[in-house]
C-alpha positions in Angstrom: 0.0 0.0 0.0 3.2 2.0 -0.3 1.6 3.2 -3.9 -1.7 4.9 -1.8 0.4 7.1 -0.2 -0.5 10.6 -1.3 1.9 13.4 -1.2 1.6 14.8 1.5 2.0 11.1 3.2 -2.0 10.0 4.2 -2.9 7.2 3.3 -5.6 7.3 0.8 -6.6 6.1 -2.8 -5.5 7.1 -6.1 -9.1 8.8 -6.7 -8.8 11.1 -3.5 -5.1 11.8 -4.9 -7.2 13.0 -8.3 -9.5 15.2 -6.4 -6.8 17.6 -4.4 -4.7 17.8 -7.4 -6.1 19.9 -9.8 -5.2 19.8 -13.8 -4.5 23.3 -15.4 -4.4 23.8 -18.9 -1.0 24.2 -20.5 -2.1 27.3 -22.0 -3.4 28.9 -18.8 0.3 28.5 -17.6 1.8 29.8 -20.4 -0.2 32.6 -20.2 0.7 33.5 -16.1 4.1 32.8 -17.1 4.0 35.4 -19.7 2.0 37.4 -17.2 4.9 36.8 -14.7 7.8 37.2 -17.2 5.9 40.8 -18.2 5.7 41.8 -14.9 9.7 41.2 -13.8 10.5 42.9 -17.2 8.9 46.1 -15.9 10.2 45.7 -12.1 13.4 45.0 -13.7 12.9 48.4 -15.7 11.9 49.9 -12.9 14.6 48.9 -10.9 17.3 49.8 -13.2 15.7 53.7 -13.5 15.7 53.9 -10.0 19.2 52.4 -9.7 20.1 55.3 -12.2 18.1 57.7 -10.6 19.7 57.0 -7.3 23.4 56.9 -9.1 22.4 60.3 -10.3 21.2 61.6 -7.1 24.7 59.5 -6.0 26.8 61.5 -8.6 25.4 65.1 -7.8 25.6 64.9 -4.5 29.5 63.7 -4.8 30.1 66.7 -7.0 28.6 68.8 -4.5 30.2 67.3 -1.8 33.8 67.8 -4.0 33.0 71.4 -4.9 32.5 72.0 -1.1 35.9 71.1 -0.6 37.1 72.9 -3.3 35.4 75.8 -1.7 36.5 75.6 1.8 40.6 75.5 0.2 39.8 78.3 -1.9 38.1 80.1 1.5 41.4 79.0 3.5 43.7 80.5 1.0 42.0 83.7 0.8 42.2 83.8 4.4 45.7 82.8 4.3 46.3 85.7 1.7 43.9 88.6 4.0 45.9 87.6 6.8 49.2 88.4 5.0 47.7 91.6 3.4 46.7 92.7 6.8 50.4 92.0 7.8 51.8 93.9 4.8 49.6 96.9 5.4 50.8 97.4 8.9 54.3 97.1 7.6 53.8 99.4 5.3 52.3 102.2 7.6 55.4 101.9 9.8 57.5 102.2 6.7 55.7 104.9 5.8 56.0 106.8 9.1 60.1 106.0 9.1 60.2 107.7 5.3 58.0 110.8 6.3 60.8 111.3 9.8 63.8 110.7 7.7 62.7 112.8 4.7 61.8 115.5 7.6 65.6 114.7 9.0 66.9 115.2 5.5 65.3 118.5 4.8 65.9 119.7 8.1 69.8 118.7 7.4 69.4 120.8 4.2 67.4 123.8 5.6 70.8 123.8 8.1 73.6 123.3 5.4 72.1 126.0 3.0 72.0 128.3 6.5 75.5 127.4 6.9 77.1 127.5 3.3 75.2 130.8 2.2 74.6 133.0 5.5 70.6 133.4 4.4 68.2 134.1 6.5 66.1 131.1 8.6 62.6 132.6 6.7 64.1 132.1 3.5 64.2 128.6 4.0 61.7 127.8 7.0 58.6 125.5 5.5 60.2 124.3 1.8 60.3 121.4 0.1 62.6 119.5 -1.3 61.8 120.7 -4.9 62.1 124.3 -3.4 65.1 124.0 -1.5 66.9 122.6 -4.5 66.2 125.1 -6.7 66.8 128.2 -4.1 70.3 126.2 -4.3 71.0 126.3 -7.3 70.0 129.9 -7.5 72.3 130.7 -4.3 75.2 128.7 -6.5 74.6 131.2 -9.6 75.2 134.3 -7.3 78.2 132.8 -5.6 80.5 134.1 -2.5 79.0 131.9 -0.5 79.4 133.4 2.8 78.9 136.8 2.2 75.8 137.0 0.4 73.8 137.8 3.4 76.3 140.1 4.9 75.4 143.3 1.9 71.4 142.3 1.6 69.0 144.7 2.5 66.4 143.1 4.1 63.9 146.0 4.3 64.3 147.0 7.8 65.2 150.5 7.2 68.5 150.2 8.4 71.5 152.4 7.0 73.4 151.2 3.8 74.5 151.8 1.0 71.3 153.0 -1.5 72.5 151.1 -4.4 72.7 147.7 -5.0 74.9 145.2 -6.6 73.3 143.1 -8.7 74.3 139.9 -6.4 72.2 142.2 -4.0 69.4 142.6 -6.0 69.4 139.0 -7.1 69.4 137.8 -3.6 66.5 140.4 -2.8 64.2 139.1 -5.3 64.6 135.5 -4.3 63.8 136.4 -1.0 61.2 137.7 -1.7 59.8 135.1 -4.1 60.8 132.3 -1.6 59.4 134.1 1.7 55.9 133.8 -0.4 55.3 130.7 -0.9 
């Protein structure tokens, strides 16, 4: 009785085996399998634009993430750079202030060496630049007699002296007063 043995293991006849299982027509089953086949060809479409969406969603966000990087080392140079600026500019001030005291020092030491070399008056030189002071030098050098050019000058104080003037006189006059203007 080994043969009455259904599939599930009771013990039963071959007629009760033909009433649980259940013929299908072959062209029913082709047609779910078709069915079937269909539908896994659209999941597996489905799938594969999701898998690209997501490996697009994937790519943008690692060009993102790379042109944040990017960003923050550009940001850290430029930092790098404003910091050295900053540094440069405060050099540069105290540069500025040690040329503006030693171009003072250096017109003061030529204000004193044309009072010394040429016996002029301290107005005639008090307050001029360097442009200025050159050329009153060069004018002092044309008149020559270095140290007695101041000694003849009339320097309109009504003092006594000769009326006339020598022409080194008159010269010296007139820068004077062209110099004591300005």
């Amino acid at each position: 009785m080994a043969d009455d043995a259904t599939p599930d293991g009771n013990q039963g006849t071959p007629q009760n085996q033909q009433d649980q299982t259940k013929m299908v027509p072959q062209r029913d089953l082709i047609a779910v399998k078709e069915g079937l086949n269909k539908q896994m060809t659209e999941l597996k479409a489905e799938l594969e634009n999701t898998k690209k969406t997501a490996d697009d969603h994937y790519q943008d966000l690692l060009n993102e993430r790379a042109s944040k990087e990017a960003a923050t080392r550009l940001l850290e140079e430029i930092q790098a750079k404003v910091a050295r600026v900053q540094e440069l500019e405060t050099q540069l001030s105290g540069e500025v202030e040690t040329r503006k005291r030693l171009e003072s020092t250096v017109l003061d030491a030529k204000r004193n060496q044309l009072l010394a070399e040429y016996n002029i008056p301290k107005e005639v030189v008090a307050g001029k630049g360097a442009a200025e002071l050159e050329l009153l030098e060069q004018s002092l050098r044309l008149i020559g007699d270095r140290k007695r050019i101041g000694s003849g000058v009339d320097h309109g104080t009504g003092g006594t002296g000769s009326s006339q003037k020598t022409s080194r006189e008159k010269v010296l006059s007139g820068l004077e007063k062209h110099f004591a203007g300005r």
